[in-house]
C-alpha positions as a printed NumPy array, in Angstrom:
array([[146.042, 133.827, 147.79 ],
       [146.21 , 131.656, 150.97 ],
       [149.861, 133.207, 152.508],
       [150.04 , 131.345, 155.818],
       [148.787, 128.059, 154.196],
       [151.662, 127.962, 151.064],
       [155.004, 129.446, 152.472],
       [157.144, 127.331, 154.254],
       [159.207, 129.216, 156.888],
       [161.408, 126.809, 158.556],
       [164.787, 125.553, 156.818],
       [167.926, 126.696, 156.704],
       [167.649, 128.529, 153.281],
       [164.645, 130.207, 153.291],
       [166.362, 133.568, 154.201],
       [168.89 , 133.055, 151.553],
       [166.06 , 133.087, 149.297],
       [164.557, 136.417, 151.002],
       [167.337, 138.059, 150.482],
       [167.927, 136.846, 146.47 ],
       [164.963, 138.098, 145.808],
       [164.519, 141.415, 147.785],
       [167.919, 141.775, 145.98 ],
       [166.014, 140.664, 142.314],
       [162.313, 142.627, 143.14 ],
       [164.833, 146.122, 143.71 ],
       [166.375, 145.971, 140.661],
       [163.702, 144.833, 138.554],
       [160.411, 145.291, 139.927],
       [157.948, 142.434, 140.106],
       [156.944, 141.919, 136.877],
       [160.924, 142.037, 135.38 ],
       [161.846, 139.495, 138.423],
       [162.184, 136.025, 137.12 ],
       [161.73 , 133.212, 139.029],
       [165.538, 131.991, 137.355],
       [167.066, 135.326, 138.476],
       [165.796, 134.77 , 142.468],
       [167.377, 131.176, 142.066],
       [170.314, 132.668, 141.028],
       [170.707, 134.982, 143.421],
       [169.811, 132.804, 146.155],
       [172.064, 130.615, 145.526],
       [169.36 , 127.721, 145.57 ],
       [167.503, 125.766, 142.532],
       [163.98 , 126.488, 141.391],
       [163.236, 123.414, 142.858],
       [164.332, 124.512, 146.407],
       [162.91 , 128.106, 145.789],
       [159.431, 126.827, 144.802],
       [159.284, 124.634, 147.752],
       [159.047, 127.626, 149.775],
       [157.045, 129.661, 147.554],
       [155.158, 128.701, 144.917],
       [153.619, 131.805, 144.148],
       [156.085, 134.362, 142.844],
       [153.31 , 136.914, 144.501],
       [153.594, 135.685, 147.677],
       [157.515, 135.606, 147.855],
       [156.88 , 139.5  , 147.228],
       [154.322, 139.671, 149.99 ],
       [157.097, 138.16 , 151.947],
       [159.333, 140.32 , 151.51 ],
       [157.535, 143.937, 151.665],
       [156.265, 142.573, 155.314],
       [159.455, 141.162, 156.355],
       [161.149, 144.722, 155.625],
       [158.432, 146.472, 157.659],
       [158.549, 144.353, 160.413],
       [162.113, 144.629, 160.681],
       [161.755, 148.719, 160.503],
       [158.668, 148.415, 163.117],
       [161.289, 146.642, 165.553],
       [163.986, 148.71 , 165.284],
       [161.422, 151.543, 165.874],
       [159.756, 149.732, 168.625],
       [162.959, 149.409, 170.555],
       [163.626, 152.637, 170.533],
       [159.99 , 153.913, 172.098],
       [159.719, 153.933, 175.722],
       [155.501, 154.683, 176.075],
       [156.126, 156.335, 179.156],
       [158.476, 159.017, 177.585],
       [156.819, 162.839, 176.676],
       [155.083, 162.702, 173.196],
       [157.952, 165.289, 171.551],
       [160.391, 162.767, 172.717],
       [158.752, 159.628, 171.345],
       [157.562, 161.734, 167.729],
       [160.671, 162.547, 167.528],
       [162.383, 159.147, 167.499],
       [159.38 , 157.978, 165.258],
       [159.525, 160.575, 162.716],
       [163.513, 159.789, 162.461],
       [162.562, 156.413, 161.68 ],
       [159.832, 157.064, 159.444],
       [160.518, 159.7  , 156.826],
       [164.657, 157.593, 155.995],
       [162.154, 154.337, 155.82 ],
       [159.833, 155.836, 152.986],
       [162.392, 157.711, 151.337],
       [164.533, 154.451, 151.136],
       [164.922, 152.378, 147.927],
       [163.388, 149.48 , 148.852],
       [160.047, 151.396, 150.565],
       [160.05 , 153.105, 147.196],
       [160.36 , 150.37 , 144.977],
       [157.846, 148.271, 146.642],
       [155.593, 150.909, 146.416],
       [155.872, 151.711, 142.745],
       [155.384, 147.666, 142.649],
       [152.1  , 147.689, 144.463],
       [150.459, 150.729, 142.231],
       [152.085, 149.12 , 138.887],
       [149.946, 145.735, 139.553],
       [147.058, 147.22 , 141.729],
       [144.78 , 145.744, 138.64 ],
       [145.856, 142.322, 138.462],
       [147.03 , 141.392, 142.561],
       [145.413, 144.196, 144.564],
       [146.591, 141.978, 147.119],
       [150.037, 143.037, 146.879],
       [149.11 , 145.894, 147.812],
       [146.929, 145.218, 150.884],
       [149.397, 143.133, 152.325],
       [152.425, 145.828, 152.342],
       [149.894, 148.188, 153.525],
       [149.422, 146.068, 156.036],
       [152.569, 145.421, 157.255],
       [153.803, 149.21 , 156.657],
       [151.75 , 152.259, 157.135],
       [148.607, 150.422, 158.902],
       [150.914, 148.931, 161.381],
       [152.71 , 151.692, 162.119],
       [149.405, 153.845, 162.697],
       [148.23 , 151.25 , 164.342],
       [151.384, 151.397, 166.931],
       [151.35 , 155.513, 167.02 ],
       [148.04 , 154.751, 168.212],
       [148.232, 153.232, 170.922],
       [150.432, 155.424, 172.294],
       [148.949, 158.874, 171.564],
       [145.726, 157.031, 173.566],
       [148.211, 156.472, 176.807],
       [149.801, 159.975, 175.737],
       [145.804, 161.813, 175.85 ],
       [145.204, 159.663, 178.677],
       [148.001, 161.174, 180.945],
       [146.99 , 164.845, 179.638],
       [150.032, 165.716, 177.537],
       [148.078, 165.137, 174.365],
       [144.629, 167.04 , 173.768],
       [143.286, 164.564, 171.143],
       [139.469, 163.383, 170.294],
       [139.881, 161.402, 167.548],
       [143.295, 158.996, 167.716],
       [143.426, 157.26 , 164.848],
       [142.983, 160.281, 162.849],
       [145.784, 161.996, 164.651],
       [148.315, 158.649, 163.999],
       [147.228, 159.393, 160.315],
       [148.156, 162.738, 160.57 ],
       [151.86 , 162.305, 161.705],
       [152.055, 159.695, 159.426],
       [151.732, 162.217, 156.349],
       [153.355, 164.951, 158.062],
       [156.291, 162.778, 158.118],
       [155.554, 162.417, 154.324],
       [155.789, 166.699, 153.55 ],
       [157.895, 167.881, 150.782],
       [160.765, 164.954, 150.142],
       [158.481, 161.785, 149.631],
       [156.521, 162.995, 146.884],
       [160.11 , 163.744, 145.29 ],
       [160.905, 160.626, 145.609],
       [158.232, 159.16 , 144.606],
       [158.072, 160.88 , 141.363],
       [161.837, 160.406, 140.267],
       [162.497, 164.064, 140.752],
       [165.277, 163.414, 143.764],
       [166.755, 159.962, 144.894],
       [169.237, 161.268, 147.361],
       [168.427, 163.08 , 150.344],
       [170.565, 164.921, 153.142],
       [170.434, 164.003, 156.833],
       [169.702, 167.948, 157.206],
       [166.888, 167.496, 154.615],
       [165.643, 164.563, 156.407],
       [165.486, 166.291, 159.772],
       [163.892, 169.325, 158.732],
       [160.738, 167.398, 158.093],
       [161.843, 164.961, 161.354],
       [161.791, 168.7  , 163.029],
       [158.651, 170.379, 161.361],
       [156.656, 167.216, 161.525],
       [156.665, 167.086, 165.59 ],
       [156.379, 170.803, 166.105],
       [153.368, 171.105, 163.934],
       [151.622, 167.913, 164.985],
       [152.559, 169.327, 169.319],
       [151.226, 172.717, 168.17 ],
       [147.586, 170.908, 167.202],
       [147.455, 168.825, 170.317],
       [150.32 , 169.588, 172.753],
       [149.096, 170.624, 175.912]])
């Protein structure tokens, strides 16, 4: 599946049909999403909706990494790299752990294990966009973080990993199984909380 090579990005509908079918992927998954239902909740024709995508696959891709890139903005204009690592954690956890929790992170994700047989590539591509990026950005900063000695850390990427599934403790597995869908802001930043103070007591200096 050649994504840069089939979409077509540029005319003055294309996020209308985004947002259709973010709208039509939600509440029916991929497999229950019709390519009539999208339309309809574009507010376009098939014909117009194919003409940007015609793979129904990659107008999911689409729209998994146009969510996370929209989260990893918001995020990244929030983090100033030369703030202290409790500060910057903190702002990243409180970005990370509503993000996963949140219907659509959930719903994509239940997508990508449901048709990890037939398109693994859906799921390499929100995994991509999602959690790899945002490791990939926590990163970089724990490096300049370890290399102005407020961070004791030997192996980065490992560490990124680690906050990543700290952020993850107790309510995402919940959600991920159905067993709670709504979730307190006091719930939310008890793990915001727990997450930073356990990941500074490893490698805070």
């Amino acid at each position: 599946m050649n994504q840069s090579a089939t979409i077509r990005r540029t005319g003055r509908k294309f996020e209308q049909v985004l947002q259709g079918a973010r709208q039509v992927f939600l509440a029916d998954g991929f497999e229950g999403a019709s390519v009539d239902d999208i339309a309809r909740a574009a507010g376009v024709s098939k014909a117009t909706l194919y003409s940007y995508f015609p793979d129904k696959r990659l107008l999911f891709v689409e729209v998994a990494t146009t969510e996370c890139q929209r989260m990893a903005a918001r995020t990244l204009d929030l983090i100033d790299d030369s703030a202290p690592p409790r500060q910057v954690l903190t702002i990243a956890a409180s970005q990370i752990v509503p993000f996963v929790l949140s219907e659509f992170a959930q719903q994509v994700f239940r997508i990508c294990v449901s048709e990890r047989e037939r398109f693994p590539e859906l799921g390499r591509a929100f995994y991509a966009s999602g959690p790899e990026m945002g490791r990939a950005r926590l990163a970089e900063y724990l490096g300049l973080a370890a290399g102005r000695g407020e961070l004791a850390i030997e192996d980065i990427e490992l560490a990124a990993e680690q906050f990543s599934e700290l952020c993850k403790t107790r309510l995402w597995i919940r959600a991920a199984l159905g067993i709670q869908t709504d979730f307190s802001r006091a719930e939310i930043d008890l793990v915001v909380k727990n997450a930073v103070e356990t990941f500074m007591a490893r490698y805070g200096v």
